[in-house]
N, C-alpha and C positions, 0 to 999 in steps of 0.2 A: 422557544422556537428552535427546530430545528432546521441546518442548514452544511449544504456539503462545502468541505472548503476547496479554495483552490490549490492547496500548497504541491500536490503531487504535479496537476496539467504546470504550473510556472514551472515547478523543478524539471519535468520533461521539456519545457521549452526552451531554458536555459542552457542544459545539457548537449540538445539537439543543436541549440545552435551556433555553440560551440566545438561541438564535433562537426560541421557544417563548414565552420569559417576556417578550422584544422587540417579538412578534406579539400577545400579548394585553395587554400594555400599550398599545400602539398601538391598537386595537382597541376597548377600555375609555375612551382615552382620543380617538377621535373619537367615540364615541357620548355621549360626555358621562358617564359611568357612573362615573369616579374619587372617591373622597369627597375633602374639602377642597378640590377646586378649582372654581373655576364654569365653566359650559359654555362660554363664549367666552374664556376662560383663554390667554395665547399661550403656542406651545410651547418658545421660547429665547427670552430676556431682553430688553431691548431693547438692552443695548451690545453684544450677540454678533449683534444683527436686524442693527443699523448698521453693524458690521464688515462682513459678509455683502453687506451694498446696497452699500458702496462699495467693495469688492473682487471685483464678480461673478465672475471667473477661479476665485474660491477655490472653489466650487461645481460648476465642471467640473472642477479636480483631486482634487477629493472623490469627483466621482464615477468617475475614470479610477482613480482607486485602490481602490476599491470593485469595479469590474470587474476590476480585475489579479487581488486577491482573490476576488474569486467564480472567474474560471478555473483561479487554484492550487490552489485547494477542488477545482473538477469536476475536476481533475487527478488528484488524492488521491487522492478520491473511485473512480475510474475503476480506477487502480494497487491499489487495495483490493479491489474487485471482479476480480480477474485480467484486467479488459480488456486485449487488446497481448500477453497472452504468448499464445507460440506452443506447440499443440499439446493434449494431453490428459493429464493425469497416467496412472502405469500404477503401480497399488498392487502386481501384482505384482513390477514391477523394484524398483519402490522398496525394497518386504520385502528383497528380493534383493541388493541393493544395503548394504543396513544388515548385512543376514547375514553380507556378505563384508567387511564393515569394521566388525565389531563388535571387532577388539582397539585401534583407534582412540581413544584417549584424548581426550573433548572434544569430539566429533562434534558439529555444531550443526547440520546443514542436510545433507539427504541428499536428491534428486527424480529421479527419470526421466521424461521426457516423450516420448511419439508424437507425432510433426510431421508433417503432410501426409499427400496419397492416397501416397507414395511409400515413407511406415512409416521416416521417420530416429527417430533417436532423438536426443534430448537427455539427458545423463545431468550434473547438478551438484551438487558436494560442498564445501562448506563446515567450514573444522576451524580449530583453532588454530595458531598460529604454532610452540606447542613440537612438535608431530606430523612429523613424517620424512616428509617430500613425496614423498620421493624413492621409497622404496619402498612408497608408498600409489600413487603413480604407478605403479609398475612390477606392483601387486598388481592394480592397475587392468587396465591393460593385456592382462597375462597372462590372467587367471582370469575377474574379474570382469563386463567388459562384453560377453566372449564368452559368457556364460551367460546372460547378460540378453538380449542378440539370438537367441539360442536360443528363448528361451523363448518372448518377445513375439512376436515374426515370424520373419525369414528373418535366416541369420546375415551374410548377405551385404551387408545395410545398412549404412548409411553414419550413423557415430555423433559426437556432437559431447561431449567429454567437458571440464566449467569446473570446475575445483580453485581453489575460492576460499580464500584465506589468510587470516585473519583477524589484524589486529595486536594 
C-alpha cells in the first residue's frame, strides 16, 4: 500500500513555527513591549558584545552560514513543491501501472510521467530489495509499458523506465 508521508508538512510546520515565535519576539522586543525588561535593555551581554567587537570576522561567518542555510532551505523548499521535475503526472498510467504490478510485494513508489511537446514518457518504480527485478523487469517490458503508451499517446514513443531498488 501506498501512502504519502507527512515528514516534509511537520518539518514545514516546525520551521514555520519557529521562525514565527523568532519574528514576534523580535518584534515585541524592538518596540519595547517585553515585560521584565526595560526599553533600552541590550540584546547580548556584554562579554558576548566584547567577543563580537574584537573578532569582527565572526559576524561575517555568521552571516555566510546563515545564507548557506537559507539556500538549503529554498532548495528543500523548491524539491517539495515539484520544481525540476520533468513533465506531468498521468493518473491514468499510474492506475495502470499499479494494476499490472499489483502481485509486487512491497510496492513503495509507482509514477508515470508525460515529458515534453514530444509525449515521452517517464515511467519509475520503486520496490524492495526481496521483489525479483528480474521478472518485474521483463513484466515491465512485455505487457506493461506497451499498454500505458497505448493508452496515454501514440505507442510509438520513446519511454524512459527507473526500477529503483531499495535496500
Amino acid at each position: 500500500m501506498m501512502r504519502q508521508y507527512a515528514g516534509n508538512r511537520i518539518g514545514l510546520a516546525v520551521v514555520g513555527g519557529l521562525l514565527l515565535l523568532a519574528g514576534a519576539y523580535a518584534w515585541l522586543r524592538g518596540r519595547g513591549k517585553l515585560p521584565g525588561l526595560p526599553p533600552r535593555s541590550k540584546v547580548l551581554p556584554d562579554r558576548t558584545a566584547e567577543a563580537i567587537a574584537g573578532q569582527p570576522w565572526a559576524l561575517w561567518l555568521v552571516a555566510l552560514v546563515m545564507m548557506l542555510l537559507a539556500l538549503v532551505t529554498l532548495r528543500w523548499l523548491l524539491i517539495c513543491l515539484g520544481w525540476g521535475r520533468r513533465g506531468v503526472r498521468s493518473g491514468t498510467g499510474t492506475a495502470m501501472l499499479c494494476v499490472g504490478l499489483k502481485d509486487v510485494e512491497g510496492l513503495t513508489g509507482a509514477v508515470v510521467r508525460v515529458v515534453g511537446d514530444q509525449a515521452r514518457l517517464r515511467v519509475a518504480v520503486t520496490c524492495p530489495s526481496s521483489a525479483d527485478v528480474g521478472a518485474m523487469a521483463g513484466k515491465l517490458d512485455r505487457d506493461i509499458v506497451g499498454r500505458i503508451r497505448r493508452e496515454i499517446c501514440d505507442d510509438e514513443i520513446g519511454t524512459i523506465v527507473r526500477l529503483h531498488v531499495r535496500r
